[in-house]
BAVO-885509 format. One record per atom (N, C-alpha, C): x negated, y, z; residue in one letter. Coordinates in steps of 0.2 Angstrom, whole numbers, plus 5000, padded with zeros to 4 digits. Layout:
XYZa ...
END
This chain:
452956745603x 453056815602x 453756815597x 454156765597x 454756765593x 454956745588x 454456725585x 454256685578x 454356595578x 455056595573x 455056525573x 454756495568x 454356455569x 454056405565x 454356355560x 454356365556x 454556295549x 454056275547x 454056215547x 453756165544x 453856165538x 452956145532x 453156105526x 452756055525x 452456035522x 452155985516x 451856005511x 451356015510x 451056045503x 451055985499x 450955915503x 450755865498x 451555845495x 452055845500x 452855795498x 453455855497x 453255905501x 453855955497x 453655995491x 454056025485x 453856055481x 454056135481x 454356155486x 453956245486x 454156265493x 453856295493x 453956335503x 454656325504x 454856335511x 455656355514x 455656405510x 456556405510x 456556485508x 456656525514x 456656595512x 456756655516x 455956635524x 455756605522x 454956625526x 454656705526x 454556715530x 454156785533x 453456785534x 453256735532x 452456715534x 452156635531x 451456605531x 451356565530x 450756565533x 450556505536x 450056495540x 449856395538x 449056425536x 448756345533x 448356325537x 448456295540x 447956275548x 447456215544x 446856195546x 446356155547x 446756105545x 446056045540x 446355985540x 445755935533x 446055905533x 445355885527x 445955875520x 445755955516x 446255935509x 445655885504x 445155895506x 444555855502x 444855755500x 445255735507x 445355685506x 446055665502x 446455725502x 447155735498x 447055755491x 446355795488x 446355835483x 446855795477x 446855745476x 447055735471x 447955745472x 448255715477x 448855735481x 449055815480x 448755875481x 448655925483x 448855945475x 448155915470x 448155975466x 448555935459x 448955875460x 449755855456x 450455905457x 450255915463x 450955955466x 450956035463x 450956055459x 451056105454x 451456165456x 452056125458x 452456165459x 452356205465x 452256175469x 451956175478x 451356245479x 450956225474x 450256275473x 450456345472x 450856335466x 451356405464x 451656425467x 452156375470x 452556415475x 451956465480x 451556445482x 451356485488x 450756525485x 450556535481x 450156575477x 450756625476x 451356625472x 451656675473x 451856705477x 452256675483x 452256705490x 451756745491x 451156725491x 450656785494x 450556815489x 450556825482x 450456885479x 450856935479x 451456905481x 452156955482x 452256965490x 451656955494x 451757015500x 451756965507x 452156885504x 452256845511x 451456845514x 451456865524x 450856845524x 450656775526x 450156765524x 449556715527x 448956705529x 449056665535x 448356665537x 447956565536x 447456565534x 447156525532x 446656495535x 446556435538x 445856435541x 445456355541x 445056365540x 444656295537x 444856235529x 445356195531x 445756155528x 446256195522x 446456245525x 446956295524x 446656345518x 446056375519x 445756425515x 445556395511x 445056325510x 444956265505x 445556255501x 446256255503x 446556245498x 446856305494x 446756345496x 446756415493x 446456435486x 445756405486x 445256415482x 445656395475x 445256405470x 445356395465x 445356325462x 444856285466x 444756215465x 444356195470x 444356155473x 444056085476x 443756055473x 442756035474x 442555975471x 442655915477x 442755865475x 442755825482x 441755775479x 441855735482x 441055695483x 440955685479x 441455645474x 441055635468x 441055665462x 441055755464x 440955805460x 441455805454x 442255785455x 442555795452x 442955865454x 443255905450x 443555975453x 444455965452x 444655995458x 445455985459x 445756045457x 446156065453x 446256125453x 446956125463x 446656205464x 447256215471x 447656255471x 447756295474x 448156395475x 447956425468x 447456455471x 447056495466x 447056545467x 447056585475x 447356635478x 446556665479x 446056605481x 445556625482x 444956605476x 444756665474x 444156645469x 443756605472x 443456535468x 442856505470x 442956435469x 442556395471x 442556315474x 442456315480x 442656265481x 442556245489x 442056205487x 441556165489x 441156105490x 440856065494x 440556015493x 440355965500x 439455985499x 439155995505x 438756015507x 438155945509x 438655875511x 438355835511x 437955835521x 438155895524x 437855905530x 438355935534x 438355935540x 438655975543x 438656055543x 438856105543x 438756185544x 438956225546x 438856255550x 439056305554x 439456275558x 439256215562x 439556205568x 439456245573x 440256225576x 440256265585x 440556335586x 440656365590x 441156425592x 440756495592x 441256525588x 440956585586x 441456665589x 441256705587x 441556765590x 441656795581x 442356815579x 442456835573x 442556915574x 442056955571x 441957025571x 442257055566x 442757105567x 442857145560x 442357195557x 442257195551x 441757225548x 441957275544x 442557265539x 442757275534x 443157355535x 443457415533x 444057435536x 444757405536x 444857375530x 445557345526x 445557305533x 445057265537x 445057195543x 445257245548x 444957305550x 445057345554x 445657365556x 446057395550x 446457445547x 446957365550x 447257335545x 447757265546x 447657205551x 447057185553x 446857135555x 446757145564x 446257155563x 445957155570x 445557225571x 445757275576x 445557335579x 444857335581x 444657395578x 443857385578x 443657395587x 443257355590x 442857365597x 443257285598x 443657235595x 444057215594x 443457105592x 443557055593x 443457015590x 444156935591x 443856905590x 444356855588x 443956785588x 444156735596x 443656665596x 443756625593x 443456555589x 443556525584x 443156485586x 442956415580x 442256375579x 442456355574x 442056325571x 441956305564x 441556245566x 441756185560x 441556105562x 441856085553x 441356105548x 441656065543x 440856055539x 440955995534x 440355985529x 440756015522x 440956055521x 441056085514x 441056175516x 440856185508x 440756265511x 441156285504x 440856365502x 441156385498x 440756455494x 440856435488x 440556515484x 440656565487x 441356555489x 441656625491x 441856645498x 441456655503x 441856635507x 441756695512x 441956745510x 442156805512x 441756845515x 441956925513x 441456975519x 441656995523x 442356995527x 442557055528x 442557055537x 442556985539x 442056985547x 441556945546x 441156925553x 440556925554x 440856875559x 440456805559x 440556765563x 439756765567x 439856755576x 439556795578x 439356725585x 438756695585x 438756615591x 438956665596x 439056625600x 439056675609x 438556675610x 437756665608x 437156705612x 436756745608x 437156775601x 437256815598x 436456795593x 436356755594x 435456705589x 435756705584x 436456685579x 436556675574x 437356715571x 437156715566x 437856765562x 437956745557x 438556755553x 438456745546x 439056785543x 439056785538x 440156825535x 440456785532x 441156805536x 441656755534x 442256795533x 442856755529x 443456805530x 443256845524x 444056825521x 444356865515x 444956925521x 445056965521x 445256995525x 445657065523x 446457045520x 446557085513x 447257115517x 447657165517x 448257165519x 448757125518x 449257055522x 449456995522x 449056945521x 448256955521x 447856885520x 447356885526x 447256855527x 446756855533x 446456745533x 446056745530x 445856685525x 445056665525x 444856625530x 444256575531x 444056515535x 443356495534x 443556435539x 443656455547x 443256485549x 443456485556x 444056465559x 443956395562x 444756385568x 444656435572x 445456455572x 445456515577x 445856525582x 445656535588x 446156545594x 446656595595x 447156575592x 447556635592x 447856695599x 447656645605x 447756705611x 447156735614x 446456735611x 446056755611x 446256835611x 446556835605x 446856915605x 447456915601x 447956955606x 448756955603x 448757005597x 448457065598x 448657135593x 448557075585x 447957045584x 447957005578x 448556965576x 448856935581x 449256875580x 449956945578x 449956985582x 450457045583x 450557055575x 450057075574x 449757115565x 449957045561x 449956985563x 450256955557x 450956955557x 451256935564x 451956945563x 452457025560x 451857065563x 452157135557x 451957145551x 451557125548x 451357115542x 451957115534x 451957135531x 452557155525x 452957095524x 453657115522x 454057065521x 453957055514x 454257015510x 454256995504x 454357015500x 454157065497x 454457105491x 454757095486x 455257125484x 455657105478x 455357125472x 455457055466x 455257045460x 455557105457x 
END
């Protein structure tokens, strides 16, 4: 849709590209970087500013975990991360919420900015850490409709939880992130 991609590094570079329009934290295991992740200061800052000042982002599994305010990893020690999202992340010790879901907007702000109500969005979910907070504003929905649960921080420029998410599923979403607010001046 016309959007170039820049690459960074949360672990090795120390603040976003500049002039970025957006920021997208894909999947990944930061539980195994936590200590990498939560040294880099600068890096955290940087992109906790960004989005409080309007750049959007989308965030999902690995992504939204480093969002939170802290990471515990296994041996219950907490990382400080972003701080964008209220909470800890934590390890469950079990697998949850495994396999492919249908992400439903619930919320209006999700409706309004994100995804058009009548409207969902395909994903799956495959991690052993969860979160205190781990959003209301869609409804993660199995294909045979037996199991549900709420997921998704879901805020204008933010659109942040675990669900991997198939971005051609539905274009208007992906649409709504690339028109989503430019960066506003300090």
């Amino acid at each position: 849709l016309g959007a170039e991609i820049v690459t960074f590094s949360p672990i090795h570079d120390r603040s976003l590209p500049e002039n970025i329009q957006g920021i997208v934290l894909y999947g990944g295991y930061p539980e195994l970087y936590a200590k990498e992740l939560s040294e880099n200061d600068s890096m955290r800052e940087s992109i906790c500013h960004a989005v409080m000042l309007g750049v959007p982002c989308i965030a999902e599994c690995g992504g939204f975990m480093y969002l939170h305010e802290k990471i515990r990893d296994r041996e219950g020690k907490e990382w400080s991360m972003v701080g964008r999202i209220r909470g800890i992340s934590y390890p469950t010790g079990k697998l949850v919420r495994f396999g492919y879901v249908n992400v439903i907007p619930m919320s209006e702000t999700c409706k309004k900015e994100w995804l058009p109500e009548g409207t969902s969005l395909r994903g799956h979910e495959f991690h052993y850490w969860d979160s205190t907070e781990n959003g209301e504003d869609c409804m993660a929905v199995k294909p045979d409709g037996k199991r549900s649960w709420s997921c998704i921080h879901a805020e204008p420029g933010l659109f942040a939880g675990y669900p991997h998410l198939y971005y051609p599923s539905n274009r208007a979403w992906i649409e709504n992130f690339l028109k989503c607010g430019k960066v506003k001046k300090e």
